[in-house]
LOROMI-606289 format. One line per field, with one value per atom (N, C-alpha, C, O, CB): atom name; residue in one letter; x, y, z. Coordinates in nm, 3 decimals. Glycine has a CB too. Example, Ala and Ser with C-alpha at 12.3 -4.5 7.8 and 13.67 -1.06 7.14 Angstrom:
LOROMI-606289
atomo c(N;CA;C;O;CB;N;CA;C;O;CB)
residuo c(A;A;A;A;A;S;S;S;S;S)
c1 c(1.319;1.230;1.320;1.424;1.131;1.285;1.367;1.290;1.341;1.408)
c2 c(-0.569;-0.450;-0.330;-0.332;-0.447;-0.225;-0.106;0.003;0.114;-0.060)
c3 c(0.780;0.780;0.780;0.846;0.905;0.708;0.714;0.787;0.804;0.572)
end
This chain:
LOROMI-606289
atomo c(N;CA;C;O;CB;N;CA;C;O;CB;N;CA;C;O;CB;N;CA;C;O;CB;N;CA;C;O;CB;N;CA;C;O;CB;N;CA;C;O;CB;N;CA;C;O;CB;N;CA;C;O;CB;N;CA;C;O;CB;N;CA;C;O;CB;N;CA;C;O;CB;N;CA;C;O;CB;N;CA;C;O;CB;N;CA;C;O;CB;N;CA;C;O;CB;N;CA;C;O;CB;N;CA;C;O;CB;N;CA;C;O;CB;N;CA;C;O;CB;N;CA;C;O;CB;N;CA;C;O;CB;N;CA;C;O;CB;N;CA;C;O;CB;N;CA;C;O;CB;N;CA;C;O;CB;N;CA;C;O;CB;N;CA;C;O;CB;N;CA;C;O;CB;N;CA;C;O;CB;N;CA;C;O;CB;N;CA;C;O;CB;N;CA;C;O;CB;N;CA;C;O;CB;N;CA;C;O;CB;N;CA;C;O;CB;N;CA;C;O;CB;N;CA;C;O;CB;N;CA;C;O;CB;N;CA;C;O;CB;N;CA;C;O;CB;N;CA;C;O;CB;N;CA;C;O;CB;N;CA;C;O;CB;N;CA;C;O;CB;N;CA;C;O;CB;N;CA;C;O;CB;N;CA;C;O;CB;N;CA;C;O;CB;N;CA;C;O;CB;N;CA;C;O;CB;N;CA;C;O;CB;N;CA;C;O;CB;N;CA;C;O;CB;N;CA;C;O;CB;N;CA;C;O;CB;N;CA;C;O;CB;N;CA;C;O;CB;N;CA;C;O;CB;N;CA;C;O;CB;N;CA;C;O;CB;N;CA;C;O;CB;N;CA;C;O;CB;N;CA;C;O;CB;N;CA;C;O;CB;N;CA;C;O;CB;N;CA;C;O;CB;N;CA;C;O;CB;N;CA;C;O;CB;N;CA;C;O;CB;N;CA;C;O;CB;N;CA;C;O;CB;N;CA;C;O;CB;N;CA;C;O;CB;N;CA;C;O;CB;N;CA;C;O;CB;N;CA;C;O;CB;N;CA;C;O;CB;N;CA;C;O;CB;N;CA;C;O;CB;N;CA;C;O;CB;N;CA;C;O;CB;N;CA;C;O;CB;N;CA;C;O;CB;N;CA;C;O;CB;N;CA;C;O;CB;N;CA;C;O;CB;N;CA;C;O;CB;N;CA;C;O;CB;N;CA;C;O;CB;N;CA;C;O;CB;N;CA;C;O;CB;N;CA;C;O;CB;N;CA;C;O;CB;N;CA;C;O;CB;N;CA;C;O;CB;N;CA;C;O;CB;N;CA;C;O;CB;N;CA;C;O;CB;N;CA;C;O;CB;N;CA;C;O;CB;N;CA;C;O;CB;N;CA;C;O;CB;N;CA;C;O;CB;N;CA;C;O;CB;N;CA;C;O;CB;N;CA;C;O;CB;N;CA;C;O;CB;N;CA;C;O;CB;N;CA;C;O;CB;N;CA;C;O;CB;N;CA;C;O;CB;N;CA;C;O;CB)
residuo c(X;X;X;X;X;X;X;X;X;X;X;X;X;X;X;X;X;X;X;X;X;X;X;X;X;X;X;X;X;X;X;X;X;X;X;X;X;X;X;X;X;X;X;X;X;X;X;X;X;X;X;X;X;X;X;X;X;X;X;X;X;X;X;X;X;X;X;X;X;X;X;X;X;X;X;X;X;X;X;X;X;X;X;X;X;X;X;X;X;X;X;X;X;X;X;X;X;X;X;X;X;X;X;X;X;X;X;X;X;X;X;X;X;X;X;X;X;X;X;X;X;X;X;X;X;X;X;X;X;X;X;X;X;X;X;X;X;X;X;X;X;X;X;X;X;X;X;X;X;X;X;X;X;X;X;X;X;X;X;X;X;X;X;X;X;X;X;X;X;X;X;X;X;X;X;X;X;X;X;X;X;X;X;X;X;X;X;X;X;X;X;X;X;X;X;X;X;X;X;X;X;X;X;X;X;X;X;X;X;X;X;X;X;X;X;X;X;X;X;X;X;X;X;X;X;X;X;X;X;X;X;X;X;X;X;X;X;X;X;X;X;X;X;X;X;X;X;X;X;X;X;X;X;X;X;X;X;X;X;X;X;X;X;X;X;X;X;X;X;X;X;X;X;X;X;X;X;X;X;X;X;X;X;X;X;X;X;X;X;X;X;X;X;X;X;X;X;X;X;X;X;X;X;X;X;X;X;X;X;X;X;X;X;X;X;X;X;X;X;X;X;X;X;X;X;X;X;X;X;X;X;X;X;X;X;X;X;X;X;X;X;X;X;X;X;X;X;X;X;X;X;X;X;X;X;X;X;X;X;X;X;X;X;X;X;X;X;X;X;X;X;X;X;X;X;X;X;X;X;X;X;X;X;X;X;X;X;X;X;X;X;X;X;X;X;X;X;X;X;X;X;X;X;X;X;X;X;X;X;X;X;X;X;X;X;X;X;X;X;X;X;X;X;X;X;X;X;X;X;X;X;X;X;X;X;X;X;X;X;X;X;X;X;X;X;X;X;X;X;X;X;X;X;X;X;X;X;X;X;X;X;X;X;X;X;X;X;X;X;X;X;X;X;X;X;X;X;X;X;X;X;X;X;X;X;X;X;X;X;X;X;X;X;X;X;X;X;X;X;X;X;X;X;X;X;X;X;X;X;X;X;X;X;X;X;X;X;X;X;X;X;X;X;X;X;X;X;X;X;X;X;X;X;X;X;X;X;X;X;X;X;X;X;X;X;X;X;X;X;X;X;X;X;X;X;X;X;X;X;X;X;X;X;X;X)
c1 c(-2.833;-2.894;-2.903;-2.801;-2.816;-3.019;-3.024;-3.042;-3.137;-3.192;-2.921;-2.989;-2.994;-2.926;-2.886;-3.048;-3.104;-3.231;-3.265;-3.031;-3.336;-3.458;-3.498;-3.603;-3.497;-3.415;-3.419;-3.353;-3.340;-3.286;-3.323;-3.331;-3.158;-3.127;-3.523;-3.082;-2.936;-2.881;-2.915;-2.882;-2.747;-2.664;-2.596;-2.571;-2.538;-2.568;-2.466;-2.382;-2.351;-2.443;-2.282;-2.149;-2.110;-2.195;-2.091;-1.924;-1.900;-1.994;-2.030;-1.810;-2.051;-2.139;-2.269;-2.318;-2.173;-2.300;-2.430;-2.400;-2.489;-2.451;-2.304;-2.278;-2.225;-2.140;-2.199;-2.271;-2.237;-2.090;-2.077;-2.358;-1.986;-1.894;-1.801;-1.718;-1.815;-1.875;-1.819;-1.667;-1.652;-1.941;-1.593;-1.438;-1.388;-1.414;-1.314;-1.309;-1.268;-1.088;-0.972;-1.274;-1.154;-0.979;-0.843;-0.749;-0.941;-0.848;-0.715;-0.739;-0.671;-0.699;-0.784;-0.775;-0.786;-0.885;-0.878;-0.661;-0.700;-0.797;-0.846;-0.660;-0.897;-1.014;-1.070;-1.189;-1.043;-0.921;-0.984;-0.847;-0.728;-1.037;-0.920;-0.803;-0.818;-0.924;-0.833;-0.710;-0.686;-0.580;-0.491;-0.663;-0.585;-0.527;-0.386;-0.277;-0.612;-0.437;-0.316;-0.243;-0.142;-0.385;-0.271;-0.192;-0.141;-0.235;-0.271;-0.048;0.055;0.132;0.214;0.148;0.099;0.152;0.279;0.240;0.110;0.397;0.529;0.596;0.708;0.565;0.503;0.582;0.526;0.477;0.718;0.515;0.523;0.665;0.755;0.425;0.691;0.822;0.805;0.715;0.853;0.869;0.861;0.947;1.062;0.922;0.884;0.981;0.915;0.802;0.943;1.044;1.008;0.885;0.812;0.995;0.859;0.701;0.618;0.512;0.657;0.608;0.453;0.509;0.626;0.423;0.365;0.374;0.350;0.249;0.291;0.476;0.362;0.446;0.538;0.407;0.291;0.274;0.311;0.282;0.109;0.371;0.470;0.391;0.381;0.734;0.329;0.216;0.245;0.234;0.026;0.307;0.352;0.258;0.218;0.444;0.205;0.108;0.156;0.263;0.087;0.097;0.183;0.102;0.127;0.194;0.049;-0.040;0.067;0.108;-0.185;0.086;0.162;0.303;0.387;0.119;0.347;0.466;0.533;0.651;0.558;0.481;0.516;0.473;0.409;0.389;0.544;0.538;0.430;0.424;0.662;0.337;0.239;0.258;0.205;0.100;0.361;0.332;0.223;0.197;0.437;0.145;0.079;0.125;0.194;-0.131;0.023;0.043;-0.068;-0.172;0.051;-0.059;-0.163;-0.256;-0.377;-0.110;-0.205;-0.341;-0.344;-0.424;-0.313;-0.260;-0.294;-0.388;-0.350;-0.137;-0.445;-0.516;-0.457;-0.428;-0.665;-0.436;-0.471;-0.348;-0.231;-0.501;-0.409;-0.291;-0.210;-0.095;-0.351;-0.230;-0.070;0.010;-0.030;-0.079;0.148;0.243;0.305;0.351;0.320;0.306;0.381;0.356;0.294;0.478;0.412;0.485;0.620;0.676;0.432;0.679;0.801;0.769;0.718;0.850;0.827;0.860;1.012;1.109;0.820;1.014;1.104;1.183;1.295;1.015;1.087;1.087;1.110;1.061;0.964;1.241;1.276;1.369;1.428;1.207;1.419;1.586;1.663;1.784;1.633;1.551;1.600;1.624;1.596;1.449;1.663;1.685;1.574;1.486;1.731;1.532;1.404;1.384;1.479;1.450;1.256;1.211;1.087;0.979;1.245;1.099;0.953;0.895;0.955;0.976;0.738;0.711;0.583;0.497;0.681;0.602;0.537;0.412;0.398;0.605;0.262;0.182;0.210;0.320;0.086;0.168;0.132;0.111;0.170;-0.001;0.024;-0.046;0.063;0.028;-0.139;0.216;0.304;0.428;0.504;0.267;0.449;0.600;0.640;0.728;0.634;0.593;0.666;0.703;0.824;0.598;0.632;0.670;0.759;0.847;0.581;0.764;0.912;1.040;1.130;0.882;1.014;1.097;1.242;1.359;0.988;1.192;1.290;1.323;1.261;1.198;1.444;1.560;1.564;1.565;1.451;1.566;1.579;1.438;1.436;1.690;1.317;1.227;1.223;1.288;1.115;1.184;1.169;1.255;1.220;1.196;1.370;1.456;1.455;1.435;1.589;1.489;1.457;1.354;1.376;1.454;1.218;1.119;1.146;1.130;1.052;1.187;1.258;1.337;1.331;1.321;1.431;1.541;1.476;1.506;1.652;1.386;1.343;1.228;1.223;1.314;1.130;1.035;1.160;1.170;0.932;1.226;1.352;1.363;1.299;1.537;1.452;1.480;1.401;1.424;1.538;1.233;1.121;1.111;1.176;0.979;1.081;1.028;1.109;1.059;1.116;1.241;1.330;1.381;1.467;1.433;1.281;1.300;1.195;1.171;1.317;1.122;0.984;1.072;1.186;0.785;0.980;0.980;1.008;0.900;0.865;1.072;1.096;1.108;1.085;0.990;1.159;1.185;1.344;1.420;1.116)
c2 c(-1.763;-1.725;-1.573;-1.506;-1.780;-1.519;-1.378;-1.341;-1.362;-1.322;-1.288;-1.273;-1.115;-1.067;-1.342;-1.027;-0.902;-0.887;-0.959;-0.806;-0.781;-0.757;-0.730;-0.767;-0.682;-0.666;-0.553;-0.665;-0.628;-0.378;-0.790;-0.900;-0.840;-0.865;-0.870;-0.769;-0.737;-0.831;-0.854;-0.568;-0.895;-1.004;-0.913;-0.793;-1.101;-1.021;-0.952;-0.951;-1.011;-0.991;-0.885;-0.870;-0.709;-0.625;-1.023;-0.699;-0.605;-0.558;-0.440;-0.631;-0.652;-0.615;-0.525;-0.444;-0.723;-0.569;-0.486;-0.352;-0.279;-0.513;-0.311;-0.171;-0.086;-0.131;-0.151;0.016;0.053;0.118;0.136;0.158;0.147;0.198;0.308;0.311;0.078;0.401;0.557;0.620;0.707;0.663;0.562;0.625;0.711;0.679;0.514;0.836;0.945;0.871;0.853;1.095;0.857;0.773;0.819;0.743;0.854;0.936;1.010;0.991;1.077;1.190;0.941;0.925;0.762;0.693;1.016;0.704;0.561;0.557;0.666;0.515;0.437;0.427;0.418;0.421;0.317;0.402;0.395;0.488;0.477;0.232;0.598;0.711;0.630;0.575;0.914;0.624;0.614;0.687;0.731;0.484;0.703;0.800;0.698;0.727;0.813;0.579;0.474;0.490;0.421;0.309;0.554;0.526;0.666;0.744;0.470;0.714;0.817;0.805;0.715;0.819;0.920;0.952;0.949;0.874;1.120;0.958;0.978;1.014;1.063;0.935;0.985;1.033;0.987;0.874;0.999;1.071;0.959;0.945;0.997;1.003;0.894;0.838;0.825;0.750;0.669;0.880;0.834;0.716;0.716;0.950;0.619;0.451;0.428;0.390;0.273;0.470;0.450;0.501;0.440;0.298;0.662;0.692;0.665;0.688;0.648;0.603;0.535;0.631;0.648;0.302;0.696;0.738;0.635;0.566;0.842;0.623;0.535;0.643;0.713;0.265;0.564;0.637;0.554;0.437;0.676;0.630;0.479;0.569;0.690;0.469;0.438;0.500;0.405;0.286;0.512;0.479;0.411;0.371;0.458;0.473;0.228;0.164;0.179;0.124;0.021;0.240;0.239;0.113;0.117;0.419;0.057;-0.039;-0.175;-0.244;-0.058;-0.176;-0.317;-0.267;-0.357;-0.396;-0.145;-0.086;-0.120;-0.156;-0.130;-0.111;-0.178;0.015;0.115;-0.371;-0.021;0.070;0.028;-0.093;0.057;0.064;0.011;0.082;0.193;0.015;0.020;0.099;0.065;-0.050;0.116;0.202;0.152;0.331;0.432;0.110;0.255;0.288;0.373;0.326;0.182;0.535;0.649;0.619;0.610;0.821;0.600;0.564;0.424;0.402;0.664;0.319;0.190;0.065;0.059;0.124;0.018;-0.055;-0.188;-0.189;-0.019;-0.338;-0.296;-0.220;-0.239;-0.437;-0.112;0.010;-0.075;-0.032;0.169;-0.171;-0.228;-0.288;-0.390;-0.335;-0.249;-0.306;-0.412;-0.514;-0.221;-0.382;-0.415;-0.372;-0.269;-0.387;-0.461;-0.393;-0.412;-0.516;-0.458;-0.314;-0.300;-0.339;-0.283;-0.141;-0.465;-0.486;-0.470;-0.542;-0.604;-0.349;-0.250;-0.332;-0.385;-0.095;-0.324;-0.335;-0.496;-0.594;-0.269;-0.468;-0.620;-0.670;-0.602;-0.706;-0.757;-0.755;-0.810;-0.821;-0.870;-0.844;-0.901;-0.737;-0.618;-1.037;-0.782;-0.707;-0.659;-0.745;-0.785;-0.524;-0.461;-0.583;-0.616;-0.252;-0.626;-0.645;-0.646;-0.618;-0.723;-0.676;-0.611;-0.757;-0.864;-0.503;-0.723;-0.822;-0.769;-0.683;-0.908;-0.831;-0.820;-0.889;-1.006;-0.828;-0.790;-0.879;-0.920;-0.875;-0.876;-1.023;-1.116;-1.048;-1.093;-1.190;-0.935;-0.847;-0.769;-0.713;-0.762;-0.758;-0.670;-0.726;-0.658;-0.532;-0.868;-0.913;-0.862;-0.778;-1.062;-0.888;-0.872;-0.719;-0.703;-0.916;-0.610;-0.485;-0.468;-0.387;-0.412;-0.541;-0.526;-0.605;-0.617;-0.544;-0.657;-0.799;-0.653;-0.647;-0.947;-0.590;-0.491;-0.377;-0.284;-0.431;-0.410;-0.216;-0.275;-0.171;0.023;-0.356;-0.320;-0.266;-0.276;-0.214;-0.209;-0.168;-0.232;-0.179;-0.153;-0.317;-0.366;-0.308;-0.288;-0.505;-0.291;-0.263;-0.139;-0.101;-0.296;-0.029;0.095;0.144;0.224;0.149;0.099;0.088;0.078;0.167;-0.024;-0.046;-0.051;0.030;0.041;-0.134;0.106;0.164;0.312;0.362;0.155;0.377;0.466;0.478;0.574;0.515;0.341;0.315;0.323;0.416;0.174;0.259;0.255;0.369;0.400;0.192;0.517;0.598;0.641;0.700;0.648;0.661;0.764;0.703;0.780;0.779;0.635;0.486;0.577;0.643;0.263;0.560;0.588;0.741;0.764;0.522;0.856;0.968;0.989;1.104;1.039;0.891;0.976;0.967;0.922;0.885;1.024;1.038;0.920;0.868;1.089;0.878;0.765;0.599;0.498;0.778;0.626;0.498;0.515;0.438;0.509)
c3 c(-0.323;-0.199;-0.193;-0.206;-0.080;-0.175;-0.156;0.064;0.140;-0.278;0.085;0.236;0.228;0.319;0.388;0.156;0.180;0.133;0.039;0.132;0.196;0.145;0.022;-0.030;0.196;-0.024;-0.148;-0.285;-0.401;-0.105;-0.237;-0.357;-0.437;-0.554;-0.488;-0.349;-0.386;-0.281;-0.165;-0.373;-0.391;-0.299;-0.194;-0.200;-0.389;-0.079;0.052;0.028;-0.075;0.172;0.105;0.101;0.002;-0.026;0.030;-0.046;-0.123;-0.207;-0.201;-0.181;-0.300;-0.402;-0.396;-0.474;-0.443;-0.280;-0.201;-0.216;-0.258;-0.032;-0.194;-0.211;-0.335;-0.411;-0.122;-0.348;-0.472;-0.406;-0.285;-0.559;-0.505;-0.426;-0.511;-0.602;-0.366;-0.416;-0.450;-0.385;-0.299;-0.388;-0.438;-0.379;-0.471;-0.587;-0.354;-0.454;-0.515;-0.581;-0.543;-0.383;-0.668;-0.761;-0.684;-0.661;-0.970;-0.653;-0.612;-0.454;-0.400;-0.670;-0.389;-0.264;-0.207;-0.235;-0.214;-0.117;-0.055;-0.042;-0.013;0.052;-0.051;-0.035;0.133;0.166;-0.120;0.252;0.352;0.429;0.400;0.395;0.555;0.586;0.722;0.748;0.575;0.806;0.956;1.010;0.938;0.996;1.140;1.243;1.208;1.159;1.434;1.254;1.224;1.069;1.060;1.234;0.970;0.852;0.852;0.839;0.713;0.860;0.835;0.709;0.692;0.942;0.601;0.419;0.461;0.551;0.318;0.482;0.429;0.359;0.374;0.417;0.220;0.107;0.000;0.009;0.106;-0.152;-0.276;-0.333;-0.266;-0.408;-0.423;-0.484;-0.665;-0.704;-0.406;-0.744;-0.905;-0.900;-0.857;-1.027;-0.947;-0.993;-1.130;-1.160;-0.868;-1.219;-1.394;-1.449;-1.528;-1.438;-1.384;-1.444;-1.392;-1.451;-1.546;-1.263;-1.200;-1.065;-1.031;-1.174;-0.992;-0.856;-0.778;-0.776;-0.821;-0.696;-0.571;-0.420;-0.377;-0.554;-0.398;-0.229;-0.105;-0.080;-0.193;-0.045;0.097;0.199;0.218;0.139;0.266;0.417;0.489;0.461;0.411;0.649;0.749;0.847;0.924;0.801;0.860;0.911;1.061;1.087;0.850;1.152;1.261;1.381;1.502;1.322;1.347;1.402;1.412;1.506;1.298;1.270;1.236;1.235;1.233;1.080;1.236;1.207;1.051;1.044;1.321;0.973;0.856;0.757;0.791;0.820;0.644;0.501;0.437;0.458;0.395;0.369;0.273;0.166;0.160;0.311;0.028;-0.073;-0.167;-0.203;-0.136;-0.214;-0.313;-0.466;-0.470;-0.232;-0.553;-0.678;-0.668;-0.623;-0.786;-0.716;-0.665;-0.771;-0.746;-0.659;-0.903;-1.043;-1.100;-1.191;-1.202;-1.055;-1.130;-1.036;-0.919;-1.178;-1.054;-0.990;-1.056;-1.175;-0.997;-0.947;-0.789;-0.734;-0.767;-0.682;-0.624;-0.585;-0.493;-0.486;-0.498;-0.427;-0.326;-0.389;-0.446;-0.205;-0.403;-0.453;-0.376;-0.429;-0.485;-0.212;-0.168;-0.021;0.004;-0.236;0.085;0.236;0.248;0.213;0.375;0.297;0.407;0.560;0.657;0.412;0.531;0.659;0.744;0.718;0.664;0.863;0.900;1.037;1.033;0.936;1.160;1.279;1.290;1.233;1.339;1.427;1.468;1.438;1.355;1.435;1.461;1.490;1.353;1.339;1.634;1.246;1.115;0.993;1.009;1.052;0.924;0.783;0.755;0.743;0.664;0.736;0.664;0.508;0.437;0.609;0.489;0.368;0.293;0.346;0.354;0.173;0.094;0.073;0.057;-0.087;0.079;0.052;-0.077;-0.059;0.189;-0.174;-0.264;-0.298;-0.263;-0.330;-0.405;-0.406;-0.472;-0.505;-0.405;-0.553;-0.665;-0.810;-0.908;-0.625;-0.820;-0.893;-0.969;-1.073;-0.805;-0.922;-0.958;-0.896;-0.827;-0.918;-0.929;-0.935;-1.045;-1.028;-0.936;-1.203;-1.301;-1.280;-1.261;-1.430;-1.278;-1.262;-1.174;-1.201;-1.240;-1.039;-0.941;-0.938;-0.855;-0.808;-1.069;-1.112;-1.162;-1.122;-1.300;-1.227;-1.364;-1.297;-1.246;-1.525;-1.312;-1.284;-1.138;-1.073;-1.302;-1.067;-0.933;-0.863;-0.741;-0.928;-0.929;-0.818;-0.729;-0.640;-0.837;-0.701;-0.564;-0.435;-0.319;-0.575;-0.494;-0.371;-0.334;-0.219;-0.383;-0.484;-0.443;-0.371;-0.281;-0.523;-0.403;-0.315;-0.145;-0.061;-0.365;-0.127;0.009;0.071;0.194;0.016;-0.012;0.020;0.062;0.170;-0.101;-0.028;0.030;0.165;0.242;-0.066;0.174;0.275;0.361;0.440;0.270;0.355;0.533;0.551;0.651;0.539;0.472;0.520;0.550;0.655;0.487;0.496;0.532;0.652;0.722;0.441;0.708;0.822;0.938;1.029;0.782;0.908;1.008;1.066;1.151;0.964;0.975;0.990;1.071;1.105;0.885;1.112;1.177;1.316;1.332;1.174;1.410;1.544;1.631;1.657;1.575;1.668;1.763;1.728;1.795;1.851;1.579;1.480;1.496;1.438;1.295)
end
């Protein structure tokens, strides 16, 4: 099914898509940087979603860049929840947790956390 004029399929594909490698592909008032972190040679970047109140880490050069959320807020135990894309990588040394361990303290240094 083609539903555009120009005989290009709808949706993602329709668009060609120009994002600058070194930059998230989408900025909001709502996403606040925090910090990056070295875990075994890989940068990743922890951005405090203040919408959902949650950590969003992702990976600054490997694609796909989300590793993961921290979930912070609420009366249970902070925890990570991982994608799919990068269990085995958070499986070894503990990342996963360290990950966590630093999203909490950054999380909890901001302003009124």
């Amino acid at each position: 099914m083609i539903a555009r004029h120009d005989s290009r399929p709808a949706g993602p594909v329709a668009a060609p898509r120009t994002v600058d490698p070194l930059r998230r592909p989408v900025r909001s008032s709502c996403l606040i940087e925090l910090g990056r972190i070295k875990v075994d040679g890989r940068e990743v970047e922890l951005v405090w979603s203040t919408l959902s109140d949650t950590v969003l880490a992702d990976f600054s050069e490997v694609e796909p860049r989300r590793i993961g959320t921290a979930v912070i807020g609420g009366p249970a135990e902070p925890a990570f929840i991982a994608q799919p894309n990068h269990l085995d990588w958070l499986g070894y040394e503990d990342r996963e947790a360290r990950i966590l361990r630093v999203a909490v303290r950054l999380y909890r240094q901001q302003p009124g956390n």
